[in-house]
N, C-alpha and C positions, 0 to 999 in steps of 0.2 A: 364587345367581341362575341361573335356565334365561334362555338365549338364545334366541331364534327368528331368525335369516335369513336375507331374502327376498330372492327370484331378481331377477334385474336385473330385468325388466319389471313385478314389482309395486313395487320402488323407484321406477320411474320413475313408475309411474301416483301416487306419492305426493310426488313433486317436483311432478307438470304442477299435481295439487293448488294445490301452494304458490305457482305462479307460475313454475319455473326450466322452458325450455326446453328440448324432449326429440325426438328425432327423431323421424315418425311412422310406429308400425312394429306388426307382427299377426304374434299367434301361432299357432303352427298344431304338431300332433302327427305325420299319420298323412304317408307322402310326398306321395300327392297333395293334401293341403290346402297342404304346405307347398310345394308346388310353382305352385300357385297363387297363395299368399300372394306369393312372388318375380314372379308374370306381375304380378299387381295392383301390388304396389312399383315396379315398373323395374327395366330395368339402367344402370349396375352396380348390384349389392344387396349386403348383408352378412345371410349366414345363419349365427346365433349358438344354440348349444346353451344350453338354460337348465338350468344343475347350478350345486350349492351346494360347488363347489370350484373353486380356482385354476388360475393356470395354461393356461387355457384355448386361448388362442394357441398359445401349445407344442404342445399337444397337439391341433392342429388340429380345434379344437370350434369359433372362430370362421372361416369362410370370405369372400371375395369373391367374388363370382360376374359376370362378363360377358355368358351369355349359357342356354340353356335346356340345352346337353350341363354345363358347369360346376357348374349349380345341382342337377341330377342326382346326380353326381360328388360333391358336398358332403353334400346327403341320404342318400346311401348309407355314407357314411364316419361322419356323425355318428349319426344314429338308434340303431345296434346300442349304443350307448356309452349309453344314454339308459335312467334308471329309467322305469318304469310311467307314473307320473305328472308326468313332464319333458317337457316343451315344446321348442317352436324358436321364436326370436323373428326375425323379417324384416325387415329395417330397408332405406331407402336410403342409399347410398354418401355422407357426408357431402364436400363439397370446403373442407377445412379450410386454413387457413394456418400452423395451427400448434396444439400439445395442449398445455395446463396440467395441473393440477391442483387440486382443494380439500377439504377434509376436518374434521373434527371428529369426536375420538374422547376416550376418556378416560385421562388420563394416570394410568399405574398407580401411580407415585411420588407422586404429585401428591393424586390422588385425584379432579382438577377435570377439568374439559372443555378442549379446546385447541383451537386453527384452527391449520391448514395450510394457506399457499398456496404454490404452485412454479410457476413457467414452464414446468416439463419436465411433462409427461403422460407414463401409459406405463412411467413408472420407478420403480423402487427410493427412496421417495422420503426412507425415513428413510436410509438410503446417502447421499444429497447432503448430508443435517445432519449426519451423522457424520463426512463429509470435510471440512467445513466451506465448501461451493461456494456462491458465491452463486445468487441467483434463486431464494430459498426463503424465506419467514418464517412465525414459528410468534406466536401471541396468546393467554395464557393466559385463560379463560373465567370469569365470576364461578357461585360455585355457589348464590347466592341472589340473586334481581333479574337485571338485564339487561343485555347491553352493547349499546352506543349505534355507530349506524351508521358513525361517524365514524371508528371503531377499524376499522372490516373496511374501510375507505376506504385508510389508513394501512397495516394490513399486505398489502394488494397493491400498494401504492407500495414497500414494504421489499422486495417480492418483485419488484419489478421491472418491476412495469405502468406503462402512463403512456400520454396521446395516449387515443383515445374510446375503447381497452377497458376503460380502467380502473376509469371507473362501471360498465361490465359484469361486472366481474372480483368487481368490490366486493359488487355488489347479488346477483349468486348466492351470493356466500360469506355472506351477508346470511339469503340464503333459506333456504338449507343451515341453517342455524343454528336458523331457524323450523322447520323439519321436525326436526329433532334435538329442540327442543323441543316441539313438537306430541305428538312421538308418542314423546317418553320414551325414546328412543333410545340407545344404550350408541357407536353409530359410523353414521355418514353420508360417504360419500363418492361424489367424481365423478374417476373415473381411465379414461381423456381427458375430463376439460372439451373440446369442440371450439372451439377460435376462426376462425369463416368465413373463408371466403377474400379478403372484404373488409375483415378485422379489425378489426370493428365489432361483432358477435355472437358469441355462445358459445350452444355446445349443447352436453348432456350425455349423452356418448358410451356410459356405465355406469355405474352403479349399484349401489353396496354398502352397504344399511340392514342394522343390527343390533340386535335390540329388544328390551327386555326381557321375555318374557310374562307374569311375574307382573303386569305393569302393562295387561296385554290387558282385565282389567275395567271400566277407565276409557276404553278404545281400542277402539270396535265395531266402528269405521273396519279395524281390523287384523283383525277376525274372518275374516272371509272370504279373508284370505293364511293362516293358520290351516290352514283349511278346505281348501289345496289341496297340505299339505305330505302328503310320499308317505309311504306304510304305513310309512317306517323309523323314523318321527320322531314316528307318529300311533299308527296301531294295534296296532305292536309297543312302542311307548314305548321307545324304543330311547335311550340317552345315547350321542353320539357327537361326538366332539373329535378336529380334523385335530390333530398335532402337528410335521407339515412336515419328517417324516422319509422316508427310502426305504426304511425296513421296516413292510408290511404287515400288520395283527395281528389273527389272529382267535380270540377265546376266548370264557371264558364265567364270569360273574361277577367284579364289579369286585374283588375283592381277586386272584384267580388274575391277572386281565387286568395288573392292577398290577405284580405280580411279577414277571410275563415281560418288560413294558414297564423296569421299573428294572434288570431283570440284563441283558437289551440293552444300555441306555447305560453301565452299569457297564461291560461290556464293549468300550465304544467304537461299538456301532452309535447309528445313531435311528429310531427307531418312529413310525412316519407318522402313529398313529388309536391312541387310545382309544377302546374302545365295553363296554357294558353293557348287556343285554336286560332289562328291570326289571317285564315282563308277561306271565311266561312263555317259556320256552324251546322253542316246539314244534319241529318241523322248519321249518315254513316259516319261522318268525323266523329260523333260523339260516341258514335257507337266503338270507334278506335279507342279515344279517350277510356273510354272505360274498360274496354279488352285489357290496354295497356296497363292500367293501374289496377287491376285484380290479376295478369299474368306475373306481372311483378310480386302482389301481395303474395299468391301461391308459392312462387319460387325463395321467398324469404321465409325463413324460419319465424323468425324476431314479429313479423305484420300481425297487428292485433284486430284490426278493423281498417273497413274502407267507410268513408264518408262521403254522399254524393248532395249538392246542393245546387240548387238553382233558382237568379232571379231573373222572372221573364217578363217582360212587354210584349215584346214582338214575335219572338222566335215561337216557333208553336211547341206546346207544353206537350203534346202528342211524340213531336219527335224526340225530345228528354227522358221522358220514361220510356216509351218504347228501347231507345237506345241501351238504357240504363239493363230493361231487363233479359233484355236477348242479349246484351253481353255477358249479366250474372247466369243463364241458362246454358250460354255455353262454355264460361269458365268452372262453375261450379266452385266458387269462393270459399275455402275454409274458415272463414272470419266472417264474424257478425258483418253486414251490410246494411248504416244507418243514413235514411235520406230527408230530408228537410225541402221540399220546395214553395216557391213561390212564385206565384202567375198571375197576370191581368190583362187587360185588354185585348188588342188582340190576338193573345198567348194561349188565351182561353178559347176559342173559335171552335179548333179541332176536339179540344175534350176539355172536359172540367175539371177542376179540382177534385171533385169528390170519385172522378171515374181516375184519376192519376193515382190516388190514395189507393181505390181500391185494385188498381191494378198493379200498384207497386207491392202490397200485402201480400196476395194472392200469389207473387211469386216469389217468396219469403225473404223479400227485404223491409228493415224494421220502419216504421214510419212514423214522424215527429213532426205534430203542427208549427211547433215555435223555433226558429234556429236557435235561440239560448240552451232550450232544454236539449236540441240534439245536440250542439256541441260538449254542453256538461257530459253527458251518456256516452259520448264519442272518447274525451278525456277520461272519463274513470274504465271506461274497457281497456285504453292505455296502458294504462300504470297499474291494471290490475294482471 
């Protein structure tokens, strides 16, 4: 099954759909749109990077802004961090009393659908099931037919609602459910649910849809999210899976890519990203490839090192390194960058081995003749 998923703000424009309220907020790219976007919001505002990876807080991608020097200050910080075709979304500052949670995703044991509700927003939410805390309850989903309002009533009273949020609590976990089912959904969640400061309402702070696109035939509704994912996912048909490790990985071809990803964890590291380019290899694809997995390495806190490897025949060895280093020139990597390649026959054409070497040094990425010994290197900057 290929995944597709969509940036908070087309999740939300597909809740307001269903009925779950969403705070009212405008995208904007270039600074000064986005700078206006925050005049037109008010202060305080929250100015939030639209990227398809976690974490985002950490990695101060979500700002608050109070005033016109702040919201500056925020823009300048987030933008450089920002693919081609990423966004900023400007919301106003909601005055919440308190953050939940709700969710529906599919259980991989199971096979079926499940609700999650929690009192806590914000957190770790399978950590509270695992402790076994209360203010969490889980509803297993039927996989053919429907479940009846009555049930999503009942598990936000297990979770600990009660008093006039509770039909609120109920009726979004309600709706969530309809949007999961609408649009064929794989995961739907709201992490912070906001509940007002009158704790009477909820509003849904973010947005995490994940969708199956085999099913985009039946969904035209979804064509147009499609239509706005960036060159890595679209015209280089790039396959790419976070794996929520702090090692970095760039190669080329899923079986090499494989291999390096399993002798890592054999080794005791973890490998952050799986990726695969399945449209060609040109430079610029690689040159994506590697944007992507150093803008991610920057935006995580946890990333201790990128790893770039490659074995070539064919492809020219020219276009690998060059790729390699005018993307570490324009992300400017906080993390060691360790590379290993390997090249022959016709791979060698364009440049040599020993002009790759030197030009991968030259522009301070560290360089290792043997993949054993860069992997070992790779692994102890890990876990160190």
């Amino acid at each position: 099954m290929n995944i597709l998923r969509l940036y908070e703000y087309e999740g939300k424009a597909l809740f307001e759909k269903i009925g779950i309220a969403i705070p009212q907020g405008l995208t904007a790219k270039t600074s000064g749109d986005i700078l206006a976007a925050v005049e037109k919001t008010g202060y305080p505002a929250v100015v939030k990077a639209q990227v398809l990876r976690g974490g985002r807080g950490k990695a101060g991608l979500i700002k608050l802004v109070d005033d016109t020097q702040e919201a500056q200050a925020a823009i300048a910080h987030i933008l450089p961090q920002l693919a081609e075709n990423e966004v900023v979304l400007v919301e106003p500052k909601i005055d919440a009393s308190a953050e939940a949670y709700v969710g529906i995703t599919i259980d991989d044991i199971k096979g079926l659908p499940v609700l999650v509700i929690s009192r806590f927003g914000g957190v770790d939410v399978e950590e509270i099931s695992a402790e076994g805390k209360s203010g969490l309850a889980k509803m297993n989903l039927p996989a053919s037919g429907k479940a009846e309002k009555y049930q999503f009533v009942q598990t936000a009273k297990d979770a600990g609602f009660s008093g006039p949020i509770l039909p609120k609590i109920a009726e979004t976990a309600w709706q969530l459910y309809e949007t999961f089912l609408c649009y064929e959904a794989e995961t739907v969640e709201i992490n912070p649910l906001f509940i007002t400061a009158d704790g009477k309402d909820v509003l849904a702070g973010d947005a995490k849809v994940i969708v199956d696109d085999y099913a985009f035939f039946r969904q035209p509704a979804l064509e147009e999210f499609r239509a706005t994912r960036d060159s890595l996912e679209n015209d280089v048909k790039m396959i790419y899976t976070e794996l929520g490790g702090n090692v970095g990985v760039i190669s080329l071809g899923a079986s090499m890519t494989m291999m390096v990803i399993d002798t890592i964890k054999k080794r005791g590291g973890s490998p952050a990203n799986f990726a695969d380019i399945v449209s060609g290899a040109s430079k610029e694809n690689l040159k994506d490839l590697s944007l992507r997995v150093m803008r991610n390495s920057l935006a995580d806190p946890d990333s201790k090192v990128i790893f770039a490897t490659f074995t070539l025949v064919a492809h020219p060895l020219r276009n690998a390194v060059e790729a390699v280093v005018e993307a570490y020139n324009e992300v400017k990597p906080k993390v060691p960058v360790i590379a290993s390649i390997r090249a022959a026959n016709a791979a060698l054409i364009s440049m040599s081995m020993q002009e790759a070497v030197d030009t991968l040094k030259k522009n301070g990425v560290i360089w290792y003749d043997h993949l054993d010994e860069a992997i070992e290197q790779v692994v102890k900057i890990s876990k160190g």
